[in-house]
C-alpha positions as CSV (number, residue, x, y, z in Angstrom):
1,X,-20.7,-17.8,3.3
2,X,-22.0,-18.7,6.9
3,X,-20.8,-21.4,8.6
4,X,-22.7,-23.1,12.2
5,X,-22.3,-26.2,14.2
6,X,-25.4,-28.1,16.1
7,X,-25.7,-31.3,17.6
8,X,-27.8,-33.7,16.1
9,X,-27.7,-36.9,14.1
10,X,-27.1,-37.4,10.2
11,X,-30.1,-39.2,9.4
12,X,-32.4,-36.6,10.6
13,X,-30.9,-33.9,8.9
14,X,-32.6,-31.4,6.9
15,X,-30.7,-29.9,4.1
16,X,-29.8,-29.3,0.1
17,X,-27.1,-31.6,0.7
18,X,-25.7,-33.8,3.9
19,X,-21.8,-34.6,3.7
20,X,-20.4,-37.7,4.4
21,X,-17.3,-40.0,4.9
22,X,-16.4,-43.5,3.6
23,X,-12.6,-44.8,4.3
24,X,-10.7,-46.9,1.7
25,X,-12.0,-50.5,1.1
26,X,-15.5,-49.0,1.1
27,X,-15.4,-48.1,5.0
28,X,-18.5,-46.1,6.0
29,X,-17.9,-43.5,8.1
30,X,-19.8,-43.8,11.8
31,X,-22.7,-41.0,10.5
32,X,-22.9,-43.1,7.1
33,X,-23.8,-45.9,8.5
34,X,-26.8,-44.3,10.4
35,X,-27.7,-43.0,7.3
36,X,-27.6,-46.3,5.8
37,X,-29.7,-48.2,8.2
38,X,-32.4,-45.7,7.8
39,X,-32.3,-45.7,3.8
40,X,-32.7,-49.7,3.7
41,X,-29.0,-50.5,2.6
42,X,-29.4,-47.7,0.0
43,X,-25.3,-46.6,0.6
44,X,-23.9,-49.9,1.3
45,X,-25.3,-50.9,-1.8
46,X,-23.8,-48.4,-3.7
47,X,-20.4,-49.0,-2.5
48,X,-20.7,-52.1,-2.7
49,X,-21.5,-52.0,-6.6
50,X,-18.3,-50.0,-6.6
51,X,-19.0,-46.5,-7.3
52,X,-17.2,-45.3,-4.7
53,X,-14.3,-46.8,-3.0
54,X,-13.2,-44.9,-0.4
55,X,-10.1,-43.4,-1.9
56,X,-9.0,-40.2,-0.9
57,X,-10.6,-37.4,-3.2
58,X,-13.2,-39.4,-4.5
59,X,-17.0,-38.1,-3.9
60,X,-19.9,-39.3,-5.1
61,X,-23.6,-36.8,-5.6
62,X,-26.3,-39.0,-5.2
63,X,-30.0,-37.7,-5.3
64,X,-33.5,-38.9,-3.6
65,X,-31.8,-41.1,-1.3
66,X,-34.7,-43.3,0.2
67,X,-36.4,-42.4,3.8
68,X,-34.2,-39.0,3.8
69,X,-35.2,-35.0,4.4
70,X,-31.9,-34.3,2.5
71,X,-32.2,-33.5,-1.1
72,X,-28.9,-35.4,-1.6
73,X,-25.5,-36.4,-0.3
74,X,-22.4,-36.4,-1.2
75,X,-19.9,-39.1,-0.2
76,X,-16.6,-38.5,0.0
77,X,-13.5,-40.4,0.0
78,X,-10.9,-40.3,3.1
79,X,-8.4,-42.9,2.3
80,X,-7.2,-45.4,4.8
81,X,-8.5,-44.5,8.2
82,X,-5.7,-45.1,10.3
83,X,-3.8,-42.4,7.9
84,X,-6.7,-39.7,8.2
85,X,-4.4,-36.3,8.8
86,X,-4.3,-32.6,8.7
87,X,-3.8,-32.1,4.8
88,X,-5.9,-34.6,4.1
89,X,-8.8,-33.5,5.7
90,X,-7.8,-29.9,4.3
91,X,-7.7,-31.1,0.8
92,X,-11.4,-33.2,1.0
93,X,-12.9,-29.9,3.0
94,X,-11.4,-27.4,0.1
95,X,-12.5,-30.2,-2.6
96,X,-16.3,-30.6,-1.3
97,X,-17.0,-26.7,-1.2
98,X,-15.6,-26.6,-5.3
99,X,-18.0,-29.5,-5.6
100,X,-21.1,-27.9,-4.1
101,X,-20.7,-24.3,-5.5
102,X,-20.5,-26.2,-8.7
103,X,-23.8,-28.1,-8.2
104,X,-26.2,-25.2,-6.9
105,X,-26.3,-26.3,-3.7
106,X,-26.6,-23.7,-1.2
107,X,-26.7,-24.9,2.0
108,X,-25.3,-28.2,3.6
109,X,-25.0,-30.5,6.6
110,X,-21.0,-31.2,7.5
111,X,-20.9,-34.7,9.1
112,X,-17.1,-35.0,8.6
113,X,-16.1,-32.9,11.6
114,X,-16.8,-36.5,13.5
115,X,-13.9,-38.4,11.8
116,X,-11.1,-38.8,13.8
117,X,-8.3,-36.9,12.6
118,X,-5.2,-37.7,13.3
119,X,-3.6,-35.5,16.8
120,X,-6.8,-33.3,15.8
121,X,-9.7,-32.1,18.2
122,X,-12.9,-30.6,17.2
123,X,-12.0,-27.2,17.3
124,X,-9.0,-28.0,15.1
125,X,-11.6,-30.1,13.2
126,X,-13.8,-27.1,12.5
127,X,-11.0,-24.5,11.8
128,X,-9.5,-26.3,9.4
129,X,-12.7,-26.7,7.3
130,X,-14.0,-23.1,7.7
131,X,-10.5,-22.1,6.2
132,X,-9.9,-24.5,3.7
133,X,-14.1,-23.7,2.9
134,X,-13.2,-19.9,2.4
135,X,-9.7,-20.4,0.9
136,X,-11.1,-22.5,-1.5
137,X,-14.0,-19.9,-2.6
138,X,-11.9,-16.8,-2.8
139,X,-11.8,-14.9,-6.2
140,X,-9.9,-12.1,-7.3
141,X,-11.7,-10.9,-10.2
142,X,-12.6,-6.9,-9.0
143,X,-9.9,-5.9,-11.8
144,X,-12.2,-7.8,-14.3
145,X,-14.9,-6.4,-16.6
146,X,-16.5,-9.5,-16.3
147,X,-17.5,-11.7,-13.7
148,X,-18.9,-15.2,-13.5
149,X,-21.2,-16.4,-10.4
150,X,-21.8,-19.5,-9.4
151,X,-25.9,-20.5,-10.4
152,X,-26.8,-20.8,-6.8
153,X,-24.1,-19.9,-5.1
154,X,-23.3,-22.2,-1.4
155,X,-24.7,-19.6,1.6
156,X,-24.7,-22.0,4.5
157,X,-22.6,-24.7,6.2
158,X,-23.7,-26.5,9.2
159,X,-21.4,-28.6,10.9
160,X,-22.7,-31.5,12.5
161,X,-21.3,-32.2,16.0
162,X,-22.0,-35.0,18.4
163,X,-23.1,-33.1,21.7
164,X,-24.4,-29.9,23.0
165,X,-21.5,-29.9,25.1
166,X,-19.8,-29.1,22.3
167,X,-21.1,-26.3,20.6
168,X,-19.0,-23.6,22.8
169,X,-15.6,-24.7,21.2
170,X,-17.1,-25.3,17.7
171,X,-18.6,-21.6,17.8
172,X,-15.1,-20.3,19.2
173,X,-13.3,-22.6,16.3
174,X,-16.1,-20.7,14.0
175,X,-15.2,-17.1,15.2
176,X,-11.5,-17.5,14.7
177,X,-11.6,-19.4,11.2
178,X,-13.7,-16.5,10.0
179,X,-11.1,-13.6,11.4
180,X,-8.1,-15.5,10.0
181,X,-10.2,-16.1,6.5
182,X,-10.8,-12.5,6.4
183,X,-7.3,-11.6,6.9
184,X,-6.3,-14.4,4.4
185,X,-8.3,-12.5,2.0
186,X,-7.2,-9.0,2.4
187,X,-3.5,-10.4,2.1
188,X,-4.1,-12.3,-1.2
189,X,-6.3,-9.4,-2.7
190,X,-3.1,-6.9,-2.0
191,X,-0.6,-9.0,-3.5
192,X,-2.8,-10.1,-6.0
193,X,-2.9,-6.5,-7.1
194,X,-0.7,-4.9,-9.8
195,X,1.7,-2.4,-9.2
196,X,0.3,0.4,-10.4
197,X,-2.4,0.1,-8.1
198,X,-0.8,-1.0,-5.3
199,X,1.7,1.2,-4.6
200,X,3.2,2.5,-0.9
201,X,0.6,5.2,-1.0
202,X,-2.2,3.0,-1.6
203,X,-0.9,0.4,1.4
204,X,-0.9,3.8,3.4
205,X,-4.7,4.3,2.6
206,X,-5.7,0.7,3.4
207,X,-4.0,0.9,6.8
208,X,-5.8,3.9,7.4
209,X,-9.3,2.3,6.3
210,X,-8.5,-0.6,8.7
211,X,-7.9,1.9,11.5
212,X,-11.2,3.6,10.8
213,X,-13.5,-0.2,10.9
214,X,-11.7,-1.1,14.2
215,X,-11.4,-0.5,17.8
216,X,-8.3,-0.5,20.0
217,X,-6.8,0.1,16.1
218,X,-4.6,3.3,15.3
219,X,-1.8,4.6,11.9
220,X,1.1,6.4,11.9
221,X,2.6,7.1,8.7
222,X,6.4,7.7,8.1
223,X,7.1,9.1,4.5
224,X,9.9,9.2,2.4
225,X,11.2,12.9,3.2
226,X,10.7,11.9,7.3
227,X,13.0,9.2,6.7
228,X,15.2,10.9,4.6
229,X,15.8,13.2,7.6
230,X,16.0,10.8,10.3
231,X,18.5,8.6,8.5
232,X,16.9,5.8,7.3
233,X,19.6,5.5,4.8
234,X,19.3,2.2,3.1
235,X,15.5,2.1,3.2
236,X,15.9,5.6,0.8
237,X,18.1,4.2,-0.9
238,X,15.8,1.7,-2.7
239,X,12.9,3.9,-2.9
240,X,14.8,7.0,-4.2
241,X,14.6,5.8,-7.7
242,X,10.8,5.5,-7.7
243,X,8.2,8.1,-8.8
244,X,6.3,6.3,-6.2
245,X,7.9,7.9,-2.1
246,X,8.2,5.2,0.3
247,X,6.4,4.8,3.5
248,X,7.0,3.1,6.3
249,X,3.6,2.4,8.0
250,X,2.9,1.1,11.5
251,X,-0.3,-0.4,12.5
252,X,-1.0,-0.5,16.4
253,X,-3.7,-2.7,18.1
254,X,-3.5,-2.3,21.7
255,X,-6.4,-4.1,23.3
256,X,-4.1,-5.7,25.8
257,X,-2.9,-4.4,29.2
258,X,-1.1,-0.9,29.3
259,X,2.0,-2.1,30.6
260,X,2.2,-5.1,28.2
261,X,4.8,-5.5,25.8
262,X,3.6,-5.5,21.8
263,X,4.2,-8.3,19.8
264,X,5.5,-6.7,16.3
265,X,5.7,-8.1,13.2
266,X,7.8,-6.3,10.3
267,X,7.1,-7.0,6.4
268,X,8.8,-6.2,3.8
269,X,6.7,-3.9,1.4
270,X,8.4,-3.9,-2.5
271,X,5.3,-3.0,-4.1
272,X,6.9,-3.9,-7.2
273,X,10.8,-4.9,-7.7
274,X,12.5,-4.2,-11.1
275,X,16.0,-5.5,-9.4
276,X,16.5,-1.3,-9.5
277,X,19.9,-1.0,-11.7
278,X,20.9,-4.4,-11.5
279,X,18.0,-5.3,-13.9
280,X,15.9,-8.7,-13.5
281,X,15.5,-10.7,-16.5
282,X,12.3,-10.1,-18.3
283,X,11.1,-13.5,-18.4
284,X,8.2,-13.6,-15.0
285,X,9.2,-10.4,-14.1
286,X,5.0,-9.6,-13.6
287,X,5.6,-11.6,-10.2
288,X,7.6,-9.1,-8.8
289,X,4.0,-7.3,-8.0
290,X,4.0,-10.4,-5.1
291,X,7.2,-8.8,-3.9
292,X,5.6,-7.2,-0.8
293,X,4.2,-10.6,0.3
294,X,5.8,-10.1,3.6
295,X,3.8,-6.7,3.9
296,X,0.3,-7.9,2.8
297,X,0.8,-10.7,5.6
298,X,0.8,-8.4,8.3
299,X,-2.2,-6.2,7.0
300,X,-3.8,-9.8,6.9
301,X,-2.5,-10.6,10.1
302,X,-3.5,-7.2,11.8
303,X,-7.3,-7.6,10.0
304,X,-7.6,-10.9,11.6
305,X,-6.4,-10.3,15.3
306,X,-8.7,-7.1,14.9
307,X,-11.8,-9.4,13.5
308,X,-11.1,-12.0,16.7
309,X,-10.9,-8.6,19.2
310,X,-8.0,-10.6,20.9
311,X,-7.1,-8.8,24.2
312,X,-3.2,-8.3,23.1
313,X,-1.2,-5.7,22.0
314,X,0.3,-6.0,18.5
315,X,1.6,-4.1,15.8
316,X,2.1,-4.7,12.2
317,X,5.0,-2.5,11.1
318,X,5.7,-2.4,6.6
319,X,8.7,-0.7,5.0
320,X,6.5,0.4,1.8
321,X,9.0,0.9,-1.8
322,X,8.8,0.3,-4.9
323,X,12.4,-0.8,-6.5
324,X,12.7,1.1,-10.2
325,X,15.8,1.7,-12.4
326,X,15.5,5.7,-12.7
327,X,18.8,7.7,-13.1
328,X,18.8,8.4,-9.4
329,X,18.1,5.3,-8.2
330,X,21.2,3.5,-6.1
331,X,24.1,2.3,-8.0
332,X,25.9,-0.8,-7.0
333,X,28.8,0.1,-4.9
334,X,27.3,2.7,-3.0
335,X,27.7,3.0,0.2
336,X,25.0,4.3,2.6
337,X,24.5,4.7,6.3
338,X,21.1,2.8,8.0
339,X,19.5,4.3,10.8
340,X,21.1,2.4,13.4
341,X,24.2,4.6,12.2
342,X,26.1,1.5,10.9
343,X,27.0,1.5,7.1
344,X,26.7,-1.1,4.3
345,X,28.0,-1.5,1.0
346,X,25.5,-2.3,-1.9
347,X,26.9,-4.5,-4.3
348,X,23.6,-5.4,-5.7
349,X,20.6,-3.0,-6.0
350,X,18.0,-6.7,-6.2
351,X,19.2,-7.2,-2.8
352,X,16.9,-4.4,-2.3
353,X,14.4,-6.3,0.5
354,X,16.9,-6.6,3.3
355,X,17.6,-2.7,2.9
356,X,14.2,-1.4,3.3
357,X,14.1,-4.1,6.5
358,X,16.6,-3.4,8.6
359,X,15.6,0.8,8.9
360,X,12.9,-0.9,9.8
361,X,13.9,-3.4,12.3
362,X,15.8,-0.7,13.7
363,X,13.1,1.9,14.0
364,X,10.9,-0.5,15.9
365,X,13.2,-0.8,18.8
366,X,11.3,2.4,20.2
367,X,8.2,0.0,20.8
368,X,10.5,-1.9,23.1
369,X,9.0,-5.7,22.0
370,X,8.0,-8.9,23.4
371,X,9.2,-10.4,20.1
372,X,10.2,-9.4,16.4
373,X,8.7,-11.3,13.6
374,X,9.8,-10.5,10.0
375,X,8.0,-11.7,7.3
376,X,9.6,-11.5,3.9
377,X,10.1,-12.9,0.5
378,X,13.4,-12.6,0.6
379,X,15.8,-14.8,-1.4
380,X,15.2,-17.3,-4.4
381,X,17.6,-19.4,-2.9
382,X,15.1,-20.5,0.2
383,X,13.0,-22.0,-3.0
384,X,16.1,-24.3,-3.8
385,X,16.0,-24.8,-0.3
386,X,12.8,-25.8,0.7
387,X,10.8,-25.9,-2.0
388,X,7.4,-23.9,-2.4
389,X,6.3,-26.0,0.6
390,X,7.6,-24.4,3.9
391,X,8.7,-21.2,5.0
392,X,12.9,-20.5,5.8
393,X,12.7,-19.6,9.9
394,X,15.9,-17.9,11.1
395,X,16.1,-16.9,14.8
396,X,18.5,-15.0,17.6
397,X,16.7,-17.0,20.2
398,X,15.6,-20.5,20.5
399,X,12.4,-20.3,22.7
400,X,10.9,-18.0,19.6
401,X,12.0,-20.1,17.1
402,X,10.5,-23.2,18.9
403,X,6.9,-21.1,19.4
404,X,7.2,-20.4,15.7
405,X,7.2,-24.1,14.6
406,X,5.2,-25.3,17.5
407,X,2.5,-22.6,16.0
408,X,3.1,-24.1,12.2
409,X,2.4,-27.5,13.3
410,X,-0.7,-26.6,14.8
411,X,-1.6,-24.2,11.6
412,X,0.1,-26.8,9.2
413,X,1.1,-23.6,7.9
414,X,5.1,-25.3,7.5
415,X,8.1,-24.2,8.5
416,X,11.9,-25.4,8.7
417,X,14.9,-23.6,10.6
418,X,18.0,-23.0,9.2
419,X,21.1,-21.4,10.9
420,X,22.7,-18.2,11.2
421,X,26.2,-19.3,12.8
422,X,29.1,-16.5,13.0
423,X,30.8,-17.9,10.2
424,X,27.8,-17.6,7.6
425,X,28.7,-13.4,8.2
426,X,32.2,-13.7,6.6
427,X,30.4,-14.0,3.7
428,X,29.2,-10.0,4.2
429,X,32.2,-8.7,4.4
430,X,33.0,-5.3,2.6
431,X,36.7,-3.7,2.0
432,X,34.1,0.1,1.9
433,X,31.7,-0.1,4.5
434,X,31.1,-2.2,7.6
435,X,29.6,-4.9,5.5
436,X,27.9,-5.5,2.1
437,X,24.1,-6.2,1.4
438,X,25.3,-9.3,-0.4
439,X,26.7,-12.5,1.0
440,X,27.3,-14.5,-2.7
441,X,25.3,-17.2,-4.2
442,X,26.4,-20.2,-1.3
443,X,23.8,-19.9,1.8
444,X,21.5,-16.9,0.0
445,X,19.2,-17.4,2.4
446,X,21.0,-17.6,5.6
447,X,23.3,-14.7,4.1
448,X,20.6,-12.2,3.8
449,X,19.0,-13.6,7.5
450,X,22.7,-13.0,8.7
451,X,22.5,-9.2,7.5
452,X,19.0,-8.8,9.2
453,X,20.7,-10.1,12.5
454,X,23.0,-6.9,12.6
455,X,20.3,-5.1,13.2
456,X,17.9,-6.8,15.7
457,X,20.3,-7.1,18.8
458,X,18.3,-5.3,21.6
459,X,15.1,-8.0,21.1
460,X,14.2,-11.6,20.5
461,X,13.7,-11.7,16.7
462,X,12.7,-14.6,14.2
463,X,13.1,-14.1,10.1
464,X,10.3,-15.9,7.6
465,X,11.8,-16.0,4.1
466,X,7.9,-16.6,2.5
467,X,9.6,-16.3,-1.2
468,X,8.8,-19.7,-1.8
469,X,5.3,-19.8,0.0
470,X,3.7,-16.2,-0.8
471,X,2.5,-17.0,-4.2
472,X,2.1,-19.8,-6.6
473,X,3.0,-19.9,-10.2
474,X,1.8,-21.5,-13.5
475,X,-2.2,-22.0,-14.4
476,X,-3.0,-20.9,-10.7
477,X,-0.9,-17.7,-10.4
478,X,-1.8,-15.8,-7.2
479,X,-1.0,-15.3,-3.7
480,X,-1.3,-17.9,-1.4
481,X,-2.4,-16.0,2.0
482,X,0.3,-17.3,3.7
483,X,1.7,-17.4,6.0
484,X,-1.0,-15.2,8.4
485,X,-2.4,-18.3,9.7
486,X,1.0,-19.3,11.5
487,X,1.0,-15.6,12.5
488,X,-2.4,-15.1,13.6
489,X,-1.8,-18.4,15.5
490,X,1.5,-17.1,17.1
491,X,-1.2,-14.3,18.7
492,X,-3.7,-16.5,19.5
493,X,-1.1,-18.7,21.9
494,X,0.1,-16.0,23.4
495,X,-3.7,-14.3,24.1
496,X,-4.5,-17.5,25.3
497,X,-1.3,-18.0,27.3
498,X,-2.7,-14.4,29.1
499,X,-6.0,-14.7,29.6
């Protein structure tokens, strides 16, 4: 789908369909009421007779609306105007391309981009509805032998703005929607994918196809026996038991200055998790294919700062295993040495996700960072937590924690801090090694975070525990795509910040 912007007014729009607002209490919207002096009353009317309202959600088709080029429009419902915000306007702009695909419409004017949203400017306006638009027409039916197409699928969406003046910004707002979509999509489609597909091999091969469409974009692969040999003890010690070698694979983009420190962000890659000898139930264990969340984020997150050709330098590090019960796969209470030469108990072989990261949190230290980001779905507990609604954020420095939720606000991609004070890391202690992978069930989240810590020392380093925001259950099973837009916003700032 395309998306444009150009000044103009609503009423002299030419289109399959022109979008409009009405507020709660049967408000119409600045660009409605233009439209409705030039269609005799022809809206007003309508509302009036009380088939549509206003309230949030609500939308209305109406056809061969008097004195109009457009061959119909849809009004929408906003709610109260004084409470028009971010998710609001996300859920009417995901709702009104379901709507249109549905209908056969294929192209369409945007007039809602001129509502005031609340702490919201244009280019925010824009973004939003160019990701919610493309979020809300993803699919993931390539493993299907069947597909169903919408009759006349939506092509085009203009967005109508109120000056010239302003078209600079709404392109820009364009441009970056579109690179974060795309890396929104890649994301879902490799979480979305089962195991025996997506393995660390085939994560290998997609880095090195992203390498290949890109410039400023280069692969280096690390594979099971390399790490073996280096020491990467723990990180071995989950993928030992799979058929499947690990990999860890690093993705550099380095379209920033020479000198400039990279910006890395780690994900954790269990391409599928069986709990390894400490068995998971049966029941949902098909999820567990959503178990390298952390690692299709940064693909995503690496497709889109590609796509936006941001001058920065940044690399996307995944520690690539697959967890399995085989009868050489880690025991609990072994004891192995990590790379950074400390050792750790394992008292639980589903604690597997903190073990693959902190080999790789260690090996990344050569890069010498700006910043460490890892991205994970680490713990059940941050669900109890926080719910399937924000992402846990753990941090070593306050600065980087503070950029990380200034850049969810902006994304209203959500997060929420918790702590990692000295006293959670009792919990880790081990009478075998110099601590355990496993901290109890009190403060699972912070626990695991705490073990992470141990190994990120030499750099500024934040944790996302995504376990709760990666993937959705129920009826709409499938990844969610997040959280790259907090990530690829993260980058933006800071290119922005640069330039």
């Amino acid at each position: 789908m395309e998306f444009f912007a150009k000044s103009g007014s609503a009423e002299k729009q030419k289109t399959g369909c022109l979008i409009l607002g009405v507020f709660d209490s049967r408000k119409l919207s600045a660009q409605a009421q233009l439209v409705d002096e030039l269609s005799d009353s022809y809206l007003s009317t309508i509302v009036r007779s009380g088939d549509m309202e206003g309230k949030l959600g609500q939308t209305l088709l109406l056809h061969k609306v008097p004195n109009l080029n457009c061959d119909r429009i849809l009004l929408v419902g906003c709610g109260k105007e004084r409470e028009f915000e971010v998710s609001k306007y996300q859920k009417i702009s995901a709702k009104i391309i379901r709507i249109l695909d549905e209908t056969g419409t294929s192209d369409a004017v945007n007039g809602l981009v001129t509502l005031n949203v609340k702490n919201q400017d244009l280019y925010w306006k824009i973004r939003f509805a160019v990701e919610a638009a493309n979020d809300a027409l993803y699919r993931f039916d390539q493993l299907k032998s069947k597909t169903s197409e919408a009759r006349r699928p939506l092509k085009k969406m203009t967005f109508l703005i109120e000056s010239r003046a302003d078209l600079t910004q709404s392109e820009l707002a364009i441009e970056h929607a579109n690179g974060v979509s795309k890396g929104q999509s890649l994301t879902k489609d490799l979480a979305n994918l089962p195991g025996n597909i997506c393995h660390p091999t085939y994560l290998a091969e997609c880095a090195q196809e992203l390498a290949e469409s890109y410039d400023n974009f280069s692969v280096n692969v690390l594979d099971e026996a390399e790490l073996k040999a280096m020491g990467a003890g723990a990180f071995v010690s989950v993928s030992q038991g799979s058929e499947q070698p690990g990999k860890m694979i690093a993705m550099e983009y380095m379209a920033g200055g020479k000198d400039d420190k990279p910006l890395v962000f780690v994900g954790k890659g269990i391409t599928f998790d069986t709990g390894g000898i400490s068995l998971k139930p049966g029941a949902a264990m098909d999820e567990m294919k959503f178990d390298m969340g952390g690692a299709a984020s940064v693909f995503g997150l690496m497709k889109a700062v590609a796509e936006m050709k941001l001058p920065i330098n940044v690399v996307g590090f995944v520690a690539a295993a697959e967890n399995m019960p085989a009868s050489n796969a880690t025991r609990p209470g072994d004891v192995v040495t990590t790379l950074s030469g400390q050792t750790v108990e394992i008292l639980n072989t589903d604690a597997e996700g903190r073990l693959v990261l902190c080999d790789a949190l260690t090996y990344i230290e050569k890069y010498d960072p700006e910043l460490v980001i890892d991205i994970a779905t680490l713990t059940g507990a941050v669900i109890i937590a926080l719910g399937h609604q924000a992402s846990g954020l753990m941090s070593n420095n306050n600065p980087l924690a503070n950029e990380i939720e200034s850049a969810a606000d902006m994304t209203h991609d959500r997060v929420w801090r918790l702590p990692i004070w000295d006293e959670y890391h009792d919990q880790l202690k081990s009478n075998f090694a110099d601590f355990s992978n496993l901290g109890g069930r009190p403060a699972g989240t912070i626990t695991a975070a705490c073990f992470l810590s141990k190994f990120t020392k030499k750099y500024r380093w934040a944790h996302l525990d995504i376990a709760g925001t990666a993937w959705r259950s129920g009826a709409k099973k499938g990844a969610t795509g997040r959280p790259v837009s907090l990530l690829s916003q993260i980058v933006l700032n800071r290119a922005n910040k640069a330039s």
